[in-house]
N, C-alpha and C positions, 0 to 999 in steps of 0.2 A: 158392885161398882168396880170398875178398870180404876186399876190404880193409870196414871199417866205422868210422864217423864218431860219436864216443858224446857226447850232451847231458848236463852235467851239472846237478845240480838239490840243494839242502839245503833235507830234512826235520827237521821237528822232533817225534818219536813221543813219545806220554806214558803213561804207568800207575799204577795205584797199585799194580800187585803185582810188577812187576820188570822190570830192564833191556832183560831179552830181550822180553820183554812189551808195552814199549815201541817196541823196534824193529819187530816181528812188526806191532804195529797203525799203523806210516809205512808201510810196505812193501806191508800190505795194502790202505789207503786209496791209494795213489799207482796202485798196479793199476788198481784202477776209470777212474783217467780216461789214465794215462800208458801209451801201449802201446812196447812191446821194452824194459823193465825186466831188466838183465842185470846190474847189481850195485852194491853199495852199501861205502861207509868210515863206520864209527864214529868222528867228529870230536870230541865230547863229549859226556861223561855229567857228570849234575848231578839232585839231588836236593832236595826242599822236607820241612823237618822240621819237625813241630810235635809241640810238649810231649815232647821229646827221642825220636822216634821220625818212622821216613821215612812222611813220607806221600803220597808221589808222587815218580814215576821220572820224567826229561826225558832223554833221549836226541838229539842231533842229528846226523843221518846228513846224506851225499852221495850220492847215487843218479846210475845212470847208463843210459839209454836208448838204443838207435841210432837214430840217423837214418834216415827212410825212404828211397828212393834220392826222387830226380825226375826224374821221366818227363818221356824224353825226343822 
């Protein structure tokens, strides 16, 4: 087995239709530019209410990537 060396990195995913929502769109955004994306911690969840109803999900994840080796 590789040993493996993981970069850790906090996201902050947002939505207005739910938590998971929010996560799904950190995770999807961080893809496009972060490669070896192998897993994330949900750190906190937090919400913004107006006129007593949620109007936006905040989510704040920790993602974690490996390192690439360097060539030696």
């Amino acid at each position: 087995m590789q040993d493996h060396v993981y970069k850790l990195v906090d996201l902050v995913g947002t939505s207005p239709v739910s938590i998971e929502e929010a996560i799904q769109n950190a995770i999807s955004r961080a893809n496009e530019t972060i490669r070896g994306l192998r897993w994330f911690e949900v750190v906190q969840t937090r919400g913004h209410v107006e006129d007593g109803k949620i109007a936006h999900y905040q989510v704040v994840l920790r993602v974690a990537f490996t390192l690439e080796a360097a060539d030696a």
